[in-house]
C-alpha positions as CSV (number, residue, x, y, z in Angstrom):
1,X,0.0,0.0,0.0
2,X,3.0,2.3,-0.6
3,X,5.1,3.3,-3.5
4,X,8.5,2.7,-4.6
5,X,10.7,4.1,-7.2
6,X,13.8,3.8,-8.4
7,X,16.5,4.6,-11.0
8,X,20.0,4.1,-12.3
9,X,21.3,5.5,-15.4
10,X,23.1,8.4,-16.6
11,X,20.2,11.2,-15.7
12,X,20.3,13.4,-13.0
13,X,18.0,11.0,-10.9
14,X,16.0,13.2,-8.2
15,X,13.4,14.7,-10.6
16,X,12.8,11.5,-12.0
17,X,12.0,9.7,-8.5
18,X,9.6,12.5,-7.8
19,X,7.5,12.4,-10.6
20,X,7.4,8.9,-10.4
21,X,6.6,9.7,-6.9
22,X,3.6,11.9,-7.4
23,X,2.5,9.0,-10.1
24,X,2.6,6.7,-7.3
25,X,0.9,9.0,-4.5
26,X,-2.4,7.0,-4.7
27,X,-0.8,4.0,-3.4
28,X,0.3,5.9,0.2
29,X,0.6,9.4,1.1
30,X,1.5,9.8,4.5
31,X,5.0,10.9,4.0
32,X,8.2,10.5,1.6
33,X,11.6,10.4,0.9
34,X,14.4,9.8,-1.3
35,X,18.0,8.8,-1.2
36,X,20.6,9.3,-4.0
37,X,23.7,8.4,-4.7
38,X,26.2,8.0,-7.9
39,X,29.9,6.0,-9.1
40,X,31.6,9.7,-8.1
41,X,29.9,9.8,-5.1
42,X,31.4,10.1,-1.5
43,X,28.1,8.4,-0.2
44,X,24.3,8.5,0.2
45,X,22.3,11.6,0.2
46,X,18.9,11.6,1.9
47,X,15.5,13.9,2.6
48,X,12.5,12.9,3.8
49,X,9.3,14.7,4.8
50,X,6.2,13.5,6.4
51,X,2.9,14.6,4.2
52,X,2.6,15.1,0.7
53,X,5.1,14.3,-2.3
54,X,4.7,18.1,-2.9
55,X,5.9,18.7,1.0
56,X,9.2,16.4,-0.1
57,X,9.9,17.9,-2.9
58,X,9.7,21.4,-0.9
59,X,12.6,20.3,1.1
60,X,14.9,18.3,-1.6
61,X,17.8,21.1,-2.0
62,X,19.2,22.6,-5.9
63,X,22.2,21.2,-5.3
64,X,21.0,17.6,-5.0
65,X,22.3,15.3,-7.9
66,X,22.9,12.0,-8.5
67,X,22.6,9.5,-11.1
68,X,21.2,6.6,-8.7
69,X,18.6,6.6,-6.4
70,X,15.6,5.3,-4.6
71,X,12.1,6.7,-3.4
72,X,9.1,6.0,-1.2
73,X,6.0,7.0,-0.2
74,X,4.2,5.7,2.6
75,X,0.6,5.0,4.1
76,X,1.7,4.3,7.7
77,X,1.4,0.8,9.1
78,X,4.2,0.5,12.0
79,X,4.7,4.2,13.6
80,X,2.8,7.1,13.1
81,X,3.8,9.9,10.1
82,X,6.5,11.7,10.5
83,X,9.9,12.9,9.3
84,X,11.3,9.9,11.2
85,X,9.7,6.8,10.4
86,X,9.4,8.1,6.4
87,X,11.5,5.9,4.5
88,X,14.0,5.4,2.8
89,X,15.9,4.0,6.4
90,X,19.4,4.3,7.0
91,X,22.4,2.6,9.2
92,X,24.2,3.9,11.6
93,X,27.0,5.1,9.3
94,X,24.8,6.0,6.5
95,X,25.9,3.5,4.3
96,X,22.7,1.6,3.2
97,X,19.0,2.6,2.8
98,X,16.2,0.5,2.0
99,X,12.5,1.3,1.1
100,X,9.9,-1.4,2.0
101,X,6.5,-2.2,1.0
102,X,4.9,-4.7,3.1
103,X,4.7,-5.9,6.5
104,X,7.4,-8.0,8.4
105,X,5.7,-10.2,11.1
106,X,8.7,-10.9,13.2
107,X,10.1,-7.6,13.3
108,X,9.6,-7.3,17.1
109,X,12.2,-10.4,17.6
110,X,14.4,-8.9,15.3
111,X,14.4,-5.7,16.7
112,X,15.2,-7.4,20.2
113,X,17.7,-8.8,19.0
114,X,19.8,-6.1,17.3
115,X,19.3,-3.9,20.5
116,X,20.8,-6.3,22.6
117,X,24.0,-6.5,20.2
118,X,23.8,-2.6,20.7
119,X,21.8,-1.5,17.8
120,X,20.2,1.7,18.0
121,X,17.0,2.3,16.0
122,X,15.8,6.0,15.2
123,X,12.4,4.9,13.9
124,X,9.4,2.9,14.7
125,X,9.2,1.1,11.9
126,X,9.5,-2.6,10.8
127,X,11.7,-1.9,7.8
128,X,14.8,-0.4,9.8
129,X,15.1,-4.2,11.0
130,X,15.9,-5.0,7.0
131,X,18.6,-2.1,7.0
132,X,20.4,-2.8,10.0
133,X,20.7,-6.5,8.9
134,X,21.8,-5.5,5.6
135,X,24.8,-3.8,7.1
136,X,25.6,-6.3,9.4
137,X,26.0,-8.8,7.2
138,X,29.5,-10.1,6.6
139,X,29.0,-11.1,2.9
140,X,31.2,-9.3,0.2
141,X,28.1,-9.1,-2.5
142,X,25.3,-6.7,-2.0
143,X,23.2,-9.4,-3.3
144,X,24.5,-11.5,-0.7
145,X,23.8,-9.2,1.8
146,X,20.2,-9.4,1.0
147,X,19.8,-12.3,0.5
148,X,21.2,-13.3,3.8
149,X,18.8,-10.9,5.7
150,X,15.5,-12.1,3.9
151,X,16.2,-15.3,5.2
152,X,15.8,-14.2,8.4
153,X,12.6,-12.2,7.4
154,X,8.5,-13.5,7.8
155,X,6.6,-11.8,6.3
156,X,5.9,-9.9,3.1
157,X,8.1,-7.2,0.9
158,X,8.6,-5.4,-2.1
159,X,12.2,-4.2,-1.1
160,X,14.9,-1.8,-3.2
161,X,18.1,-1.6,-1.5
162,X,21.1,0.8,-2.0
163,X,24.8,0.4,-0.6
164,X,27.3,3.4,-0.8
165,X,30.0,0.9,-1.1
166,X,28.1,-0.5,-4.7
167,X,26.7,2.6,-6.0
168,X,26.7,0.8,-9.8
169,X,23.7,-1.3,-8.8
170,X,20.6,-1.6,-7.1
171,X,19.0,-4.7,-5.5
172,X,15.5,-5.3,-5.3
173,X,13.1,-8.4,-3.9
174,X,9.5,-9.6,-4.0
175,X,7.8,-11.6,-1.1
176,X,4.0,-10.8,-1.6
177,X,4.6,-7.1,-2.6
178,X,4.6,-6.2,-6.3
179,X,8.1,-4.7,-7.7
180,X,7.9,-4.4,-11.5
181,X,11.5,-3.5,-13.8
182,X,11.6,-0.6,-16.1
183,X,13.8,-1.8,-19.1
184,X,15.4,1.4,-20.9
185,X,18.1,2.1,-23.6
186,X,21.6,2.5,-21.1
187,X,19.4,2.8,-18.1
188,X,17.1,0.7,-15.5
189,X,13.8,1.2,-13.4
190,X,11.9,-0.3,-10.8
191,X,8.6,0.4,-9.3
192,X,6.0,-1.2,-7.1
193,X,3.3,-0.5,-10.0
194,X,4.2,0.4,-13.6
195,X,2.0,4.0,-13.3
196,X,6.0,5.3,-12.4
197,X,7.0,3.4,-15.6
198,X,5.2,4.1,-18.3
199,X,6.5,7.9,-19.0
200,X,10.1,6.5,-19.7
201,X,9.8,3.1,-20.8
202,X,6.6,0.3,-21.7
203,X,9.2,-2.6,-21.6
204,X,8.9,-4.3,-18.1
205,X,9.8,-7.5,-15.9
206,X,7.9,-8.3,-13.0
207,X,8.8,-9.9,-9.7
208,X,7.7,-13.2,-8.7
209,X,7.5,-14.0,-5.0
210,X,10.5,-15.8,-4.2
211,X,12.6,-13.3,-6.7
212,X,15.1,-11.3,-6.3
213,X,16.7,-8.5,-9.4
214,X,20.1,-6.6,-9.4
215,X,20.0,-3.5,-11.9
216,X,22.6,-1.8,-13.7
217,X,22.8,1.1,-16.0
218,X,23.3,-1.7,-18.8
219,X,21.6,-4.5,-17.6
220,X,19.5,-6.4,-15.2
221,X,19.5,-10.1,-13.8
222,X,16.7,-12.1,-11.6
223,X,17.8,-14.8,-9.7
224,X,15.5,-16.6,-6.6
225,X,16.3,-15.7,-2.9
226,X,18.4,-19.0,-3.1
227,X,20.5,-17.7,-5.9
228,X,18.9,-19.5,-8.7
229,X,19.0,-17.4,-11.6
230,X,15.8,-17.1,-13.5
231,X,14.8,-16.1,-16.9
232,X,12.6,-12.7,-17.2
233,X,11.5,-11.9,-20.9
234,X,9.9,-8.3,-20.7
235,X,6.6,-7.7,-22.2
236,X,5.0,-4.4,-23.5
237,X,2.3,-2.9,-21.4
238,X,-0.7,-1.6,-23.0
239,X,-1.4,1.8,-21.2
240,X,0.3,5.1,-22.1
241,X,1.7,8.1,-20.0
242,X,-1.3,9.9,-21.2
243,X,-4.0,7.2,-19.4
244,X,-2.6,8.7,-16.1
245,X,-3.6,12.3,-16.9
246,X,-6.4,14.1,-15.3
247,X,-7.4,15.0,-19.3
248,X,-9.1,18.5,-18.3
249,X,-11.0,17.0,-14.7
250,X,-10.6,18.3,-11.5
251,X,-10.3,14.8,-10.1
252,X,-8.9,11.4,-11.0
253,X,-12.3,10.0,-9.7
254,X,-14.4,12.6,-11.8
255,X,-12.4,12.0,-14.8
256,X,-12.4,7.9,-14.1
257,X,-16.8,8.3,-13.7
258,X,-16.6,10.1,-17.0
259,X,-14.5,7.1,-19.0
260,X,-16.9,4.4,-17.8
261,X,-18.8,4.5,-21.2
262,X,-15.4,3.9,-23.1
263,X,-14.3,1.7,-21.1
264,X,-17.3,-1.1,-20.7
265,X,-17.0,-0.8,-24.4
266,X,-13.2,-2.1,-24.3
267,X,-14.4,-4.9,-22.3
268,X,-16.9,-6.3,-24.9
269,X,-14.7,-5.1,-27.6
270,X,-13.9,-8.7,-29.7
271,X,-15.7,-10.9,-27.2
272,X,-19.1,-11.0,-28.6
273,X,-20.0,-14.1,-31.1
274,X,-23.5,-13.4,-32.9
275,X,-23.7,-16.7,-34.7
276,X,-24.0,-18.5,-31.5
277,X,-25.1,-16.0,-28.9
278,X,-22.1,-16.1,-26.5
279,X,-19.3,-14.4,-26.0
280,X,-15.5,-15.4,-26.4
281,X,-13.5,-15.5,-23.3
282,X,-10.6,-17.2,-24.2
283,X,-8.3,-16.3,-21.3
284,X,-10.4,-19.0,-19.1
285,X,-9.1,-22.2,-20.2
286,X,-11.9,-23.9,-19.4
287,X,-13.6,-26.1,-22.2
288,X,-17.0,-27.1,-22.6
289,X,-17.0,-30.1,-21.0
290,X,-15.2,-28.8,-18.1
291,X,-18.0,-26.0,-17.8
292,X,-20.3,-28.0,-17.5
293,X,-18.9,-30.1,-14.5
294,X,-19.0,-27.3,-12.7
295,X,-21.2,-27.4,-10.1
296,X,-21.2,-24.3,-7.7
297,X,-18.9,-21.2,-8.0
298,X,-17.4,-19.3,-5.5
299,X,-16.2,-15.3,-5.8
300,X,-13.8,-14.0,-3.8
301,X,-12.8,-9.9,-3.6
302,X,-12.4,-7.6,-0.8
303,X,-14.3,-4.0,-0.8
304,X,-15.3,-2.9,-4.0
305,X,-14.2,-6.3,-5.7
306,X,-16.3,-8.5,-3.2
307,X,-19.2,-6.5,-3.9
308,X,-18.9,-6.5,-8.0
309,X,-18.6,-10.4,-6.9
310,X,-22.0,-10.5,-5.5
311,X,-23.1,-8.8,-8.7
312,X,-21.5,-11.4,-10.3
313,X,-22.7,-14.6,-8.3
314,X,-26.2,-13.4,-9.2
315,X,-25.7,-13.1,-12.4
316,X,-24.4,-16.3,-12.9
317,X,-27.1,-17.8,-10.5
318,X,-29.5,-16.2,-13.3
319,X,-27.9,-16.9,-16.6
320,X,-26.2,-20.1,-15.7
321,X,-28.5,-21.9,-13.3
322,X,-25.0,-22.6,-11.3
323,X,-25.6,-22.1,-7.3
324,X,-23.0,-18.9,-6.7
325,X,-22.3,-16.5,-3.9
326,X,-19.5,-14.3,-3.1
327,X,-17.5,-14.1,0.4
328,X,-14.7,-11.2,1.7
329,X,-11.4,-13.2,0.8
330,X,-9.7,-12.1,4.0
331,X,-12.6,-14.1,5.6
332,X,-12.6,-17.1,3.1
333,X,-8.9,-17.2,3.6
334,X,-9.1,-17.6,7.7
335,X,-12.1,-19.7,8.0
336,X,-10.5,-23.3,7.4
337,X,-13.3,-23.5,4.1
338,X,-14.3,-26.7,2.5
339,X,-12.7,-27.1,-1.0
340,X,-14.8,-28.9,-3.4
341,X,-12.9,-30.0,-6.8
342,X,-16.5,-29.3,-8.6
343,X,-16.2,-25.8,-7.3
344,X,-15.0,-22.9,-9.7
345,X,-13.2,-20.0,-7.4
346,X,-13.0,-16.6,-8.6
347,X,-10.7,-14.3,-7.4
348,X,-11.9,-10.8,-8.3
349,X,-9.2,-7.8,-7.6
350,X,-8.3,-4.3,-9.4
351,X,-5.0,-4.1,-9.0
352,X,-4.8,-8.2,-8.9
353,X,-2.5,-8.1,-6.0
354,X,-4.7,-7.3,-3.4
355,X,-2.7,-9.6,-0.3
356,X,-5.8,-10.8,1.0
357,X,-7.3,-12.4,-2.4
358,X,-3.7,-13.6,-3.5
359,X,-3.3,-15.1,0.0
360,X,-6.7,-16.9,-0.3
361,X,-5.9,-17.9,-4.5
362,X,-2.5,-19.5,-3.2
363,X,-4.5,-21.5,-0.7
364,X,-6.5,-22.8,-3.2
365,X,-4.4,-23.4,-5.7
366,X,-2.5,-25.4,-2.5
367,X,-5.3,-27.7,-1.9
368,X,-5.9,-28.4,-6.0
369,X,-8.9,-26.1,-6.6
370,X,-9.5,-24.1,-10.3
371,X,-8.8,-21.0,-9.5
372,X,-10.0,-17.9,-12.5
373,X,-8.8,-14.2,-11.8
374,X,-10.7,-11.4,-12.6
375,X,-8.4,-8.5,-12.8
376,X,-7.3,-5.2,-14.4
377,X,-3.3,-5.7,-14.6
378,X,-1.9,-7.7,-17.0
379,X,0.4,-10.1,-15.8
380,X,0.0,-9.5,-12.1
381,X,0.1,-11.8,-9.2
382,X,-3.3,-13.1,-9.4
383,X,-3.3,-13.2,-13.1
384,X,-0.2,-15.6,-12.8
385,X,-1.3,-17.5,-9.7
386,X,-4.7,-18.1,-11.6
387,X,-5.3,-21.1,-14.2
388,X,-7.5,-18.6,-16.9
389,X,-9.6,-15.9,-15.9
390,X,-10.8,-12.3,-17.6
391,X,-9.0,-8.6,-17.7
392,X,-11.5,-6.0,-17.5
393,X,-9.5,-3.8,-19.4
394,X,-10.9,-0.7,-17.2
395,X,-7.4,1.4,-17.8
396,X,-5.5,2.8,-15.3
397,X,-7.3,3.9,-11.8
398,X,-5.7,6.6,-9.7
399,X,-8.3,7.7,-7.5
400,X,-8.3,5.6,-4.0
401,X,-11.9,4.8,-4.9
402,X,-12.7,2.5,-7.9
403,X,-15.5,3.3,-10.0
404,X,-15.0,2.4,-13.0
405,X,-12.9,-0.9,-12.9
406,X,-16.0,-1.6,-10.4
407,X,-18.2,-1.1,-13.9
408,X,-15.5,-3.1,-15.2
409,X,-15.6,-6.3,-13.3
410,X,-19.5,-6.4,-13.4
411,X,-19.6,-6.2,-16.9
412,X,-16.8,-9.1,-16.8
413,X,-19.1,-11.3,-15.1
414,X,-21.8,-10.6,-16.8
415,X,-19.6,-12.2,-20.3
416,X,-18.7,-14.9,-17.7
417,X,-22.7,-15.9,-16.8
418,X,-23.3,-15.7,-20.6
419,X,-20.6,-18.0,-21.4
420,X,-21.0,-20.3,-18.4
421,X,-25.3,-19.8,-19.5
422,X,-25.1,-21.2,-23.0
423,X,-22.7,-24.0,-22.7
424,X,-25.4,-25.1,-20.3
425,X,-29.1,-24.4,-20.7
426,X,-29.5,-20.8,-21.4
427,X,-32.0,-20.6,-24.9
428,X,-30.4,-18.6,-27.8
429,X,-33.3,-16.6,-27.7
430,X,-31.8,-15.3,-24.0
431,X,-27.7,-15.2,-25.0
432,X,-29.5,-12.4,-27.5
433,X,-31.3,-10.6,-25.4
434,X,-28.7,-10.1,-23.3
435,X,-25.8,-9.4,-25.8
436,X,-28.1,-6.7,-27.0
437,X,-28.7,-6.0,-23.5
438,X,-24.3,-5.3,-23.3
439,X,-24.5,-3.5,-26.4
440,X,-26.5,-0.9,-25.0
441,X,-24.6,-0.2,-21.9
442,X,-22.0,2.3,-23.3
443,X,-24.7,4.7,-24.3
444,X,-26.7,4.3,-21.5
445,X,-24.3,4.7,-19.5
446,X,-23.6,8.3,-21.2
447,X,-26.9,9.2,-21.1
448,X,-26.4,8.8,-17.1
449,X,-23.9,11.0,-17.4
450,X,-25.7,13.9,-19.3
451,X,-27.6,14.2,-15.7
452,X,-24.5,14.9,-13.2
453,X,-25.7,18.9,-12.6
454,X,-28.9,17.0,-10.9
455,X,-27.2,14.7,-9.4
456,X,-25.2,17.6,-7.8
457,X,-28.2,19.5,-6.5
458,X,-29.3,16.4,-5.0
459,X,-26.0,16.1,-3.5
460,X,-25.9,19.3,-1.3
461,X,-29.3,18.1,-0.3
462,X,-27.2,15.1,1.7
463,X,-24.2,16.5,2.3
464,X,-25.2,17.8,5.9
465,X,-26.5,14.1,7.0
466,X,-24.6,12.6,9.4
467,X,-25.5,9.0,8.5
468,X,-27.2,7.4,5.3
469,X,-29.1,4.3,4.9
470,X,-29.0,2.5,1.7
471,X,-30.9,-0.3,0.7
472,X,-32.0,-2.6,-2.2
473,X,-33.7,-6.6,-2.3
474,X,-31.9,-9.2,-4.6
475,X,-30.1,-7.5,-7.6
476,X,-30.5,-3.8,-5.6
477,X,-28.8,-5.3,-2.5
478,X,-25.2,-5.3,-3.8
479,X,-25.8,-1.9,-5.4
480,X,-26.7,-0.7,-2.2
481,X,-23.3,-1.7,-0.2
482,X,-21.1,-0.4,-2.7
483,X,-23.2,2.9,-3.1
484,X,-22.7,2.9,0.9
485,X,-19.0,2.2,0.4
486,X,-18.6,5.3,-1.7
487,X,-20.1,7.6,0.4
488,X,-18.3,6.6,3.1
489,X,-14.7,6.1,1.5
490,X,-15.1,9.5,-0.2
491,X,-17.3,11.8,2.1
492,X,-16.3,10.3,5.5
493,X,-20.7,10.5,5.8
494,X,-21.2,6.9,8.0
495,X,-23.5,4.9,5.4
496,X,-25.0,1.7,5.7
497,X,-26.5,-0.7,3.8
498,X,-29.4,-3.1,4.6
499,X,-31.3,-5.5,2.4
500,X,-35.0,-3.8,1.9
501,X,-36.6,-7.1,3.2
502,X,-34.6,-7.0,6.4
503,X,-35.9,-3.0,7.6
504,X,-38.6,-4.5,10.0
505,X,-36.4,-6.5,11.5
506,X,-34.1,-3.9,13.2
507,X,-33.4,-1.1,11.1
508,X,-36.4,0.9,11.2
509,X,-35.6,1.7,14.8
510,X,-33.0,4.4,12.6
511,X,-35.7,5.6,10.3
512,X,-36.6,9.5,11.6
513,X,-36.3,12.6,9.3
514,X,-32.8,13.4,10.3
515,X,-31.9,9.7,8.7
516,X,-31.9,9.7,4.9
517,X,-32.6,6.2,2.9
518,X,-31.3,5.8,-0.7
519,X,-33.7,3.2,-2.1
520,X,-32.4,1.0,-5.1
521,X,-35.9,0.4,-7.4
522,X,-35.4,-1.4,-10.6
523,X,-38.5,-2.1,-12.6
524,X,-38.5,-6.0,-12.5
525,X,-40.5,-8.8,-10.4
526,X,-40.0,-7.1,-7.1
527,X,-41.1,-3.5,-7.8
528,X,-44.0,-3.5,-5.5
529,X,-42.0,-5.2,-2.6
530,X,-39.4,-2.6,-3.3
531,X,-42.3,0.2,-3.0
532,X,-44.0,-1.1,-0.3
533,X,-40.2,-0.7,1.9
534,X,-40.6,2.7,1.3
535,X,-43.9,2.9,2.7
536,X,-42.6,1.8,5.7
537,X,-40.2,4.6,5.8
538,X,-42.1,7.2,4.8
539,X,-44.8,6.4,7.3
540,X,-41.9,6.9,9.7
541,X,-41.0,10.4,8.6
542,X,-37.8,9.4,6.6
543,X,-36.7,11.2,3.8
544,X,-36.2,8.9,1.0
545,X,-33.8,9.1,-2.4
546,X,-34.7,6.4,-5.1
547,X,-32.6,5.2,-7.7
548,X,-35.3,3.7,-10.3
549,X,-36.2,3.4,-14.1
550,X,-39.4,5.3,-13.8
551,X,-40.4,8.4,-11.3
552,X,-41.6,6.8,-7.5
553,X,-44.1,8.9,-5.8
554,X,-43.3,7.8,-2.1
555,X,-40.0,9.3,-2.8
556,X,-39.1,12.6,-2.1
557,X,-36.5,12.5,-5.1
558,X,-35.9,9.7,-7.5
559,X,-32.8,9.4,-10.1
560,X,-34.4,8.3,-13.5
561,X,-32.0,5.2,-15.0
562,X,-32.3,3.7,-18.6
563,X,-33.6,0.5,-18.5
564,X,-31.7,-2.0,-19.4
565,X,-32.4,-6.4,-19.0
566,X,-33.5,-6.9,-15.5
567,X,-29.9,-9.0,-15.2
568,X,-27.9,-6.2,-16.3
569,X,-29.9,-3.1,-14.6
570,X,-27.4,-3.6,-11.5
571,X,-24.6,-2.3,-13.6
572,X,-26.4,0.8,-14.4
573,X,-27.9,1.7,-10.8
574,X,-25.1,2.2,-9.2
575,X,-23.2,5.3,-11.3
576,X,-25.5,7.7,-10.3
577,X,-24.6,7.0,-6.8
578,X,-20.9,7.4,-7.8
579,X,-21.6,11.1,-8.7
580,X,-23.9,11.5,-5.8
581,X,-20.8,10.2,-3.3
582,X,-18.6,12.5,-5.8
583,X,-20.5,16.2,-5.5
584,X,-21.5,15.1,-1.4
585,X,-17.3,15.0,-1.0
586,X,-17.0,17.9,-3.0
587,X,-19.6,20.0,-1.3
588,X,-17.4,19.1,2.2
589,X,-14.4,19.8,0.6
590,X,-12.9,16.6,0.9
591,X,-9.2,15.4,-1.1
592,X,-11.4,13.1,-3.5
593,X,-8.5,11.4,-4.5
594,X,-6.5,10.5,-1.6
595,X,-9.1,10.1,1.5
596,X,-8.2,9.9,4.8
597,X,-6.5,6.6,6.3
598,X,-7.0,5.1,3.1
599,X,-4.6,3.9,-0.1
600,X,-5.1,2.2,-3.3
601,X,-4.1,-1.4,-3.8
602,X,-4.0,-3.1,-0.4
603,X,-1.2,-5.4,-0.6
604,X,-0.6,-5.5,3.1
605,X,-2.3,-8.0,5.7
């Protein structure tokens, strides 16, 4: 959940860190720092800063070149923000710094240990352990060094380590923290995500767990943590500098609402197959007959991604006629679960190393399960861990907040349920009416979008609520929680979601006019049940907002939605409530991008 950088070569190296910094903000923003260093060089040259990138970069002086160097920046999981516990770490003689992404479990023991042999730590961190190691270490290779220390480590790390006494190289490692290689003409990059990449070079290796990578100016090698050396082709990656541009918006989340239209059109671009009513999802490696030995499927994502899962599970419930359900992976992953070889698991993650989901995929995989990833990163952990799966092809996602890789992932499933549907016992007649029912999503989509201004009067309606209830029944349910999630990641409004069957049985103690309900409508089979919650509200007082495909009069405000197939409607329903969660935070002055406590891709327990 934080960002590295790094860079050798023949460029003066600090501005380059921190742009690649600012690219990598979203992942941790606490604090930052950098450390430099060259072949002329006396030594190491450090500055760090707790808050923004823009609050390093304040402090880093003119006079501050280098052609080496390494960068960080944080969201805080061992000490609280500050100048201090910032990385990059150094020893005691300022000859080797290390940035760390991930979490070290035995760090306490360690930390005992090197105090009693006299070791004085400055910070409160797990990751001075790792330095402090490094420069005890006795071996004559920096590689060496390192790999020496991680044998002592448990736990997980994306690690870049510089060494004043090899200033022609730096050594990096992966243990459940993503570090990607930036392959340039006379000059090398890494990165913990290939947004810091992408304005210098598209050519890139990434890190297995296990893996370890020295970097020259001229060249590169991988090698395991044993010494093994491995074989790393590098492959082009498919986004642009340009995808990571605000293009004219205010904020990455408005801009990344806005692209939704676009970008559920890349993810039906070439799949759809008319003559027989299906799609084609290649990537899955699953034939026919194994399809249709499945017989229950199991969708695993945490936040946003377990939520597009339950989207998903009823879909294929629907379409398929397979029992499905969805379940928080960092639950699954505790719980001891039963693994049943006729089950197909779905691991379902944006960045597709979310810890907790690769965590629960390598369990799996462990105990012989098929294992599919649904994810937005080519060749990331999960996609490699995974025996097939889909890529949502959503684009970069800056914000903190995912909206439109959300989109993304339900539109994936719903190519999934129609694939899994007719190689089973969904009619033709149906696969059409719900390709055409896909086809029609771009543009409806961008129709929603032609109503944001209401949307944002509606918005300062709510943004003085202290708390929100949300609810929906069957497909409006899931809508519901991640409509809640967005207000609450994005506004800091408390938000909860109930399902609209379930308000008798505790929640309408809550309902009073100070308590607004958001009420997810669609115009299917349950339309009068949904209507007749709202009756219960409003003959409590409550002030209700509905999301629906025609105008409801017990509402006090309602969000027209083009209707869609009663399958697909859930994919639709929930935009509006991305721009309502959007102008609320904006009305509050919230940073949209980067809210409190939180970071984008959670690669830490």
């Amino acid at each position: 959940m934080c960002g590295i950088v790094g860079y050798i070569g023949k460029r003066d190296v600090a501005p380059l860190l921190l742009e690649g910094l600012q690219r990598l903000e979203y992942r941790g923003y606490d604090s930052a720092g950098v450390v430099i260093t060259s072949p002329k060089a006396s030594g190491l040259k450090m500055v760090k800063a707790k808050g923004r990138v823009r609050d390093l970069e304040a402090k880093v002086p003119a006079r501050f070149k280098g052609t080496t160097g390494i960068a960080h920046t944080r969201w805080a999981t061992h000490g609280a923000p500050s100048d201090v516990n910032a990385h990059p770490h150094l020893d005691a003689e300022g000859k080797v710094a290390v940035v760390h992404n991930g979490i070290i479990d035995n760090a306490s023991d360690l930390r005992r240990k090197l105090e009693a042999d006299g070791v004085e730590f400055l910070s409160e961190t797990d990751t001075e352990v790792l330095v402090h190691l490094i420069a005890r270490s006795q071996a004559t290779k920096l590689e060496d060094k390192v790999r020496e220390t991680l044998r002592l480590i448990e736990g997980t790390y994306g690690i870049a380590v510089l060494h004043a006494d090899f200033p022609d190289r730096i050594v990096v490692a992966r243990n459940g923290s993503p570090v990607v290689l930036g392959i340039g003409e006379k000059e090398m990059f890494v990165a913990s995500d290939i947004a810091a990449l992408v304005a210098h070079t598209r050519q890139i290796v990434t890190l297995d767990d296990g893996e370890m990578a020295t970097l020259k100016a001229d060249d590169f090698r991988t090698y395991t943590t044993e010494g093994t050396r491995t074989t790393a082709e590098p492959t082009t990656v498919e986004w642009e500098a340009a995808s990571y541009d605000m293009g004219g918006h205010d904020t990455y989340m408005h801009k990344e609402i806005h692209e939704q239209a676009d970008a559920v059109d890349r993810v039906l671009r070439g799949r759809i197959d008319d003559r027989f009513s299906t799609v084609h999802l290649g990537g899955l490696n699953l034939d026919a007959r194994e399809a249709r030995r499945i017989r229950r499927v199991k969708i695993l994502g945490c936040g946003t991604s377990y939520h597009a899962g339950m989207i998903g599970a009823q879909m294929i419930e629907e379409l398929a006629r397979i029992p499905a359900d969805a379940e928080p992976a960092s639950e699954f992953r505790y719980r001891n679960a039963v693994v049943d070889p006729d089950t197909l698991y779905i691991a379902v993650s944006q960045s597709g190393e979310t810890y907790d989901v690769l965590a629960a995929v390598q369990e799996l995989k462990r105990k012989g399960a098929r294992v599919l990833g649904v994810v937005n990163v080519v060749g990331s952990a999960i996609a490699r861990e995974a025996d097939g799966g889909i890529y949502v092809h959503a684009g970069p996602e800056v914000c903190v907040v995912s909206t439109k890789c959300f989109t993304n992932t339900t539109v994936a499933f719903a190519l999934l349920a129609l694939h899994l549907g007719r190689t089973r016992d969904l009619s033709v007649r149906d696969g059409k009416r719900i390709i055409e029912g896909l086809r029609k999503l771009p543009a409806q989509i961008a129709e929603i979008m032609e109503h944001e201004e209401d949307v944002k009067k509606l918005a300062l309606q709510f943004a003085e609520a202290r708390s929100m209830l949300f609810i929906g029944r069957v497909r409006g349910y899931p809508v519901a929680r991640e409509a809640s999630l967005k207000l609450k990641e994005v506004s800091y409004i408390h938000a909860e979601a109930y399902p609209a069957s379930e308000l008798k049985h505790g929640p309408l103690a809550l309902i009073e006019p100070a308590l607004p309900t958001v009420a997810i409508v669609p115009d299917d089979d349950l339309l009068e049940k949904n209507r007749a919650a709202m009756e219960e509200i409003k003959a409590r007082s409550g002030k209700i907002l509905a999301v629906a495909h025609q105008h409801q009069e017990k509402a006090d405000e309602t969000i027209v939605v083009p209707k869609n197939e009663d399958e697909l409607d859930p994919i639709l329903m929930g935009i509006p409530l991305q721009l309502l969660a959007y102008h609320t935070a904006l009305a509050l002055g919230r940073d949209i991008d980067k809210p409190r406590n939180l970071a984008k891709s959670v690669t830490v327990e």
